[in-house]
C-alpha positions in Angstrom: 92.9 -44.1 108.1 93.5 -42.2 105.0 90.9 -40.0 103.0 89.7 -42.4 100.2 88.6 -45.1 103.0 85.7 -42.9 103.9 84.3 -43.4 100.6 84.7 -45.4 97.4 83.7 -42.8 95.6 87.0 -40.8 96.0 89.7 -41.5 93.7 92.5 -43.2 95.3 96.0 -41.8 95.6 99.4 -43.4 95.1 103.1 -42.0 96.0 105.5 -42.9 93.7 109.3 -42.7 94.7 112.9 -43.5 93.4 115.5 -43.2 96.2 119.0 -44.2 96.9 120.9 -43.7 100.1 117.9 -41.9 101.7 118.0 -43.1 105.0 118.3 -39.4 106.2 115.3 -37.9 104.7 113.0 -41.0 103.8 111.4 -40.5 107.1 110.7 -37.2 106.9 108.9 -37.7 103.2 106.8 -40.6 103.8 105.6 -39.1 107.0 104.5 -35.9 105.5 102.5 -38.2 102.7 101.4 -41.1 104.4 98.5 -40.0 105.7 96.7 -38.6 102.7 97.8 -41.7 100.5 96.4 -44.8 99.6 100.0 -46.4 98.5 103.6 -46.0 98.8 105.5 -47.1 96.1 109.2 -47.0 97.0 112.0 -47.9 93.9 115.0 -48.4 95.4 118.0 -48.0 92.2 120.6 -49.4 94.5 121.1 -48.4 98.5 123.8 -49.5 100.5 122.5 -48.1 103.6 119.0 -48.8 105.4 116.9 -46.7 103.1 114.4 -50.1 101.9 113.7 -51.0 105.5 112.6 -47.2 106.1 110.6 -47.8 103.4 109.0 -51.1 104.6 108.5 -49.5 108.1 106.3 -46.7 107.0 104.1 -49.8 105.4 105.7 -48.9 101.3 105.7 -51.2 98.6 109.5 -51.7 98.0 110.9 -52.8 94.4 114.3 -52.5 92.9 115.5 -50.9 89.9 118.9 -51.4 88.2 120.1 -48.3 87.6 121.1 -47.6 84.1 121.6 -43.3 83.6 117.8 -43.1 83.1 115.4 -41.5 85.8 112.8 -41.2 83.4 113.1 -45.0 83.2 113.1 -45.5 86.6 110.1 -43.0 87.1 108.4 -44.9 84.7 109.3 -48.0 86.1 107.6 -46.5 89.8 104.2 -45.4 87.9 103.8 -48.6 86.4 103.4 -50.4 90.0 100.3 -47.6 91.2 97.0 -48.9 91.4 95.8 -45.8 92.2 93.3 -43.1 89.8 95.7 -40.6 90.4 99.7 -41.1 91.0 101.8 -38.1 93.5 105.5 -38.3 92.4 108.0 -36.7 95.3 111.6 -37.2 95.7 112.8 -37.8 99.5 114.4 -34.5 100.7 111.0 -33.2 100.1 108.1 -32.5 102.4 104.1 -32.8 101.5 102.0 -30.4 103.2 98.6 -30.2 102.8 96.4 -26.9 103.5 92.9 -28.3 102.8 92.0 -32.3 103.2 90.0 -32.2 100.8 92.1 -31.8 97.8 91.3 -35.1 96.7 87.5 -33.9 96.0 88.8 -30.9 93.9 90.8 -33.1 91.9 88.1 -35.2 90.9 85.5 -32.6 90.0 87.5 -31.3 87.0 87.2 -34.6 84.5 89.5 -32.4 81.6 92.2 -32.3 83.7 95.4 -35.0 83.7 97.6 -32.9 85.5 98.3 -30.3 88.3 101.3 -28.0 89.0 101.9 -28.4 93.0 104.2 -25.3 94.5 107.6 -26.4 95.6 109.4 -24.1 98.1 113.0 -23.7 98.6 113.9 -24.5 102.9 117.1 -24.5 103.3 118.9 -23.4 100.0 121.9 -20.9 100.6 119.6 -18.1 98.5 116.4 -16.9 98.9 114.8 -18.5 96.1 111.0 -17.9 94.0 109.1 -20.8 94.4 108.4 -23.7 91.7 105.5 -24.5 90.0 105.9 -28.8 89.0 104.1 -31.4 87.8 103.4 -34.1 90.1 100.4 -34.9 90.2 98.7 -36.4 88.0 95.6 -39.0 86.3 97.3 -42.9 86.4 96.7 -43.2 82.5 99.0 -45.5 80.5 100.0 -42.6 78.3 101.1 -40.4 80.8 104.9 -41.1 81.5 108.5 -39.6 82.1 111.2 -38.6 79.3 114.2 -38.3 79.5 117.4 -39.6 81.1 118.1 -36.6 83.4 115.7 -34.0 84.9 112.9 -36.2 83.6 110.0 -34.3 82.1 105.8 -35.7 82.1 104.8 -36.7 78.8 101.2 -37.4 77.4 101.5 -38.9 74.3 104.9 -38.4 74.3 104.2 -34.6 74.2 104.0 -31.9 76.9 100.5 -32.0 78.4 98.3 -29.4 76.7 98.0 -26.3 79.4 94.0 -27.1 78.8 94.9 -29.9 80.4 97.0 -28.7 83.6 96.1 -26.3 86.5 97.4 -25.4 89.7 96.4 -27.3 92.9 96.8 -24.4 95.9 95.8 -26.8 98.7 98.7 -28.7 98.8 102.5 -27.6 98.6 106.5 -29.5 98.3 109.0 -28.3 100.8 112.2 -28.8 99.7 115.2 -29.4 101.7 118.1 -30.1 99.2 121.1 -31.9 100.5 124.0 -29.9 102.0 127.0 -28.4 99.7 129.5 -31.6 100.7 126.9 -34.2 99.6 125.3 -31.9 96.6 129.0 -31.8 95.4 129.7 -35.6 95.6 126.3 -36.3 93.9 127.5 -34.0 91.2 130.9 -35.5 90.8 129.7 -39.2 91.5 126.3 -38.7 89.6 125.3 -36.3 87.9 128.3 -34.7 86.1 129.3 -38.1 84.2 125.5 -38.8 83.9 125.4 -36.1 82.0 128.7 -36.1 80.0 127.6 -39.2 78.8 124.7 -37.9 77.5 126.7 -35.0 76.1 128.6 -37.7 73.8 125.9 -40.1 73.0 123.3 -37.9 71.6 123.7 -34.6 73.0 122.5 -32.1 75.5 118.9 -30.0 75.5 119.7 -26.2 76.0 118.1 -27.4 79.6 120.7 -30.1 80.5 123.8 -27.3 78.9 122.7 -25.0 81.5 122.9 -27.3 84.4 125.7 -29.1 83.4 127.3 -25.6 83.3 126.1 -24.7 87.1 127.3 -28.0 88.1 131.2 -27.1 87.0 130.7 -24.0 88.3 129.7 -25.7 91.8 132.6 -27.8 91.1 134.8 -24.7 90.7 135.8 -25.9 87.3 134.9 -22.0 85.3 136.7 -23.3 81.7 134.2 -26.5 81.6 131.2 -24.2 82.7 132.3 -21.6 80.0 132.6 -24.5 77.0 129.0 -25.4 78.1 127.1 -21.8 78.3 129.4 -21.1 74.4 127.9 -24.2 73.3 124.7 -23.0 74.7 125.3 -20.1 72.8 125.7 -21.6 69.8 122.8 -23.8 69.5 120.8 -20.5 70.8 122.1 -17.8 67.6 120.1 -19.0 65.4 116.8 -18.5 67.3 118.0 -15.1 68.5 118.6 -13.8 64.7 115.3 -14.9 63.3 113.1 -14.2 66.9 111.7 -17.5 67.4 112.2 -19.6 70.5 113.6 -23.0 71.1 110.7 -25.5 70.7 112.1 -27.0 74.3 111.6 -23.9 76.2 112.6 -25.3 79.6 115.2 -23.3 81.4 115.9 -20.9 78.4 115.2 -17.8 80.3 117.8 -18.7 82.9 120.1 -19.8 80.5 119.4 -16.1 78.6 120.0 -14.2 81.7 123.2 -16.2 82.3 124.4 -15.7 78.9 123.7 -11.7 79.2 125.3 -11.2 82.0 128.6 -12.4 80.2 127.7 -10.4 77.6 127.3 -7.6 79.5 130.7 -8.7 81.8 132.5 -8.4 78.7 131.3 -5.5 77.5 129.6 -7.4 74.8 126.8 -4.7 74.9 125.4 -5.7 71.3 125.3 -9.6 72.2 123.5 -8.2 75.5 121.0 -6.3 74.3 120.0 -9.0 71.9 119.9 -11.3 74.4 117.6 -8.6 76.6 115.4 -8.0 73.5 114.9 -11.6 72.3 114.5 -12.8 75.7 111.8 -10.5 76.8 110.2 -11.2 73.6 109.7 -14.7 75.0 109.1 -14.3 78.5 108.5 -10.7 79.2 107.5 -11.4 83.0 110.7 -13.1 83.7 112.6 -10.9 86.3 116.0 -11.7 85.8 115.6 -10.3 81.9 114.1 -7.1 82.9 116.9 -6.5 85.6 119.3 -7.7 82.5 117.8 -5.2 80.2 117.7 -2.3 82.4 121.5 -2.7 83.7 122.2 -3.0 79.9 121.0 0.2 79.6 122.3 2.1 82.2 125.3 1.2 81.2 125.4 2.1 77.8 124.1 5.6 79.1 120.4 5.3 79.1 119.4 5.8 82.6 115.4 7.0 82.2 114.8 3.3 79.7 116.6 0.9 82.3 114.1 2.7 85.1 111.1 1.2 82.8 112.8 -2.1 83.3 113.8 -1.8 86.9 110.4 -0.8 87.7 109.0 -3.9 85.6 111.0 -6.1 88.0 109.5 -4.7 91.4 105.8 -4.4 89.9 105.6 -8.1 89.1 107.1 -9.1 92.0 104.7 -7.2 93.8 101.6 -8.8 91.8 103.2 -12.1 92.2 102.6 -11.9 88.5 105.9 -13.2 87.1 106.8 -16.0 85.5 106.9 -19.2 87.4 108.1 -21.7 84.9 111.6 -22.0 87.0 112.5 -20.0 90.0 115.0 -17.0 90.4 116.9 -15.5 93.3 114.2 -13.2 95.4 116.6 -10.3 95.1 115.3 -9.8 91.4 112.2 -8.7 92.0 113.5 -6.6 95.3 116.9 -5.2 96.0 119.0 -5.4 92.9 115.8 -3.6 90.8 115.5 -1.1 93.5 119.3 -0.4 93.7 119.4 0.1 89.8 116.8 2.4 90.3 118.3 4.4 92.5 121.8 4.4 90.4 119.3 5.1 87.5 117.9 8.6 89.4 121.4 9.5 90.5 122.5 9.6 87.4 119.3 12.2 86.4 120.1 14.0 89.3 116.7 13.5 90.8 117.9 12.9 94.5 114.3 12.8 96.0 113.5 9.5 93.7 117.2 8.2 94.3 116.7 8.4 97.8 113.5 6.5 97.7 114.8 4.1 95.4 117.6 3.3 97.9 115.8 3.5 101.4 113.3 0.8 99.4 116.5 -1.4 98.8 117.3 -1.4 102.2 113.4 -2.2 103.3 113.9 -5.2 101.5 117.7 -5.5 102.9 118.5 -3.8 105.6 122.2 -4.7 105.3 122.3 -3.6 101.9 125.6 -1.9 101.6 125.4 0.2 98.1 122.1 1.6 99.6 123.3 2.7 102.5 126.7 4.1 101.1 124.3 6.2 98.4 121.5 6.8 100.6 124.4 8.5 103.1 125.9 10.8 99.7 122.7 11.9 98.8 121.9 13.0 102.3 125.4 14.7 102.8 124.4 16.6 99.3 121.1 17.6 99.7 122.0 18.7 103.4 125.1 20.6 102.2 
């Protein structure tokens, strides 16, 4: 029996899907969700393997949709079947798990709100990644919808939902599971790279879409394509960077600024670098990545005591858990590499009792951390000599 049966009072709850060639982790998905649901609601865009009659068998409505380059149409196509006062969107190598049953009531006590962030955790990617903070769930309302044709963003009004209008719901959480790098890279070079090329020619790219098409052709070891899409990137990006305002599409910039430093910095670039590290922190200042940027900029242009300001930065919010969640980062930000730079940063002030530390708290994080262990081992042999 699910939890809106025990009274009508309680809103009720519909998943929303779109899935192709799921057969693999459908089960998994609708298992995790079924029992806190009043409705599956299954699009299928065109399987050729069993992945509908999964669907049936877990007691999910099943529809079609002809795929045309579009998951926000798709999406939207999925919402419009719910019944359901509130809709939960989740894709099918993920994983619902609920802490407290009765995240339904706390939902419905707060009448302002349309949407709530859910946390989705990395399981099984090949780095230790920050978690996610998405919207997906969210009030059944007819002007609540997807946009656009790839990585498909919620709407209201066809405008990001006001952040009086959002919170974070703690008692439930996404696992997800990702696909394996053989079928991640066929999706990219069956999907999602011509997908997006397409979109490329027709009416362009976001800064958003640049930066994953330019991850994708790395994935696909293809650097020259990668490198046309970060200078494009780049391009669109001066501009804001000169005068000091950000991109009114925000989404992914502060990935894309670290990327685009770390050229910079690669190439010796330092000015273009710095920039970057300025602008950047300007706009996010509690994004990790930009604070390691800026402090490695600095040590490198010979300014060991300002990177440790930055360094430190990195460490103390991941400490607080107060950095910025908007997309995730590689864990090592906020632990090792900050804490290795630190203690680079101290050796070069000859303050071995603060490199030391610096270095013995890389490997706490790491134990197998070689550059720790190689400095930690000179500093020892000096200090002992």
């Amino acid at each position: 029996m699910n939890l809106n049966s025990e009274s009508s009072a309680k809103p009720v709850l519909s998943l929303c899907m779109i899935v192709k060639n799921e057969s693999k982790n459908l089960p998994r998905c609708l298992a995790s969700a079924k029992p806190y649901v009043d409705e599956m609601i299954v699009v299928d865009t065109g399987s050729q393997d069993n992945t509908p009659e999964i669907a049936k068998q877990y007691g999910a409505k099943v529809s079609s949709f002809q795929w045309c380059d579009d998951f926000a149409a798709a999406r939207n196509y999925s919402i419009a079947q719910a019944s359901g006062d509130w809709i939960l969107v989740l894709d099918a190598d993920e994983e619902l798990v609920v802490e407290s049953k009765k995240f339904l009531e706390q939902i419905s006590s707060r009448s302002e709100i349309l949407a709530y962030f859910l946390t989705r955790t990395e399981k099984n990617y090949r780095l230790s990644m920050t978690p996610l903070i998405t919207p997906r769930l969210f009030r059944n309302l007819p002007k609540v919808s997807f946009e656009g044709r790839f990585h498909e963003q919620l709407k209201y009004n066809n405008k990001y939902i006001n952040h009086h209008q959002v919170s974070i719901l703690e008692s439930i959480n996404i696992l997800h599971y990702g696909y394996g790098e053989e079928e991640l890279e066929q999706k990219n070079f069956s999907r999602n790279i011509p997908i997006l090329e397409r979109i490329r020619q027709e009416e362009g790219l976001s800064l958003m879409l640049l930066y994953c098409l330019s991850g994708m052709y790395n994935d696909m070891q293809e650097p020259e394509k990668a490198q046309e899409c970060c200078a494009e990137a780049f391009d669109r990006l001066f501009p804001n960077l000169l005068e000091g305002t950000p991109p009114e599409d925000f989404l992914m910039v502060p990935s894309l600024l670290y990327t685009l430093g770390a050229q910079s910095l690669n190439q010796n670039d330092y000015e273009t670098a710095m920039l970057i590290s300025q602008r950047g922190l300007e706009w996010c200042p509690q994004y990790p990545p930009l604070n390691y940027l800026a402090g490695m900029t600095l040590m490198t242009l010979g300014f060991p005591l300002g990177a440790c300001v930055y360094l430190e930065k990195c460490i103390q919010v991941g400490r607080e858990g107060s950095y910025y969640q908007g997309e995730p980062f590689e864990q090592s930000f906020i632990t090792t590499d900050p804490s290795v730079g630190l203690g680079l940063a101290y050796l070069h002030l000859k303050r071995w009792t603060e490199a030391a530390a610096a270095f013995e708290q890389a490997l706490s994080f790491n134990p197998s951390c070689l550059e720790a262990k190689e400095n930690l081992e000179k500093i020892r042999d000096l200090l002992t000599a």
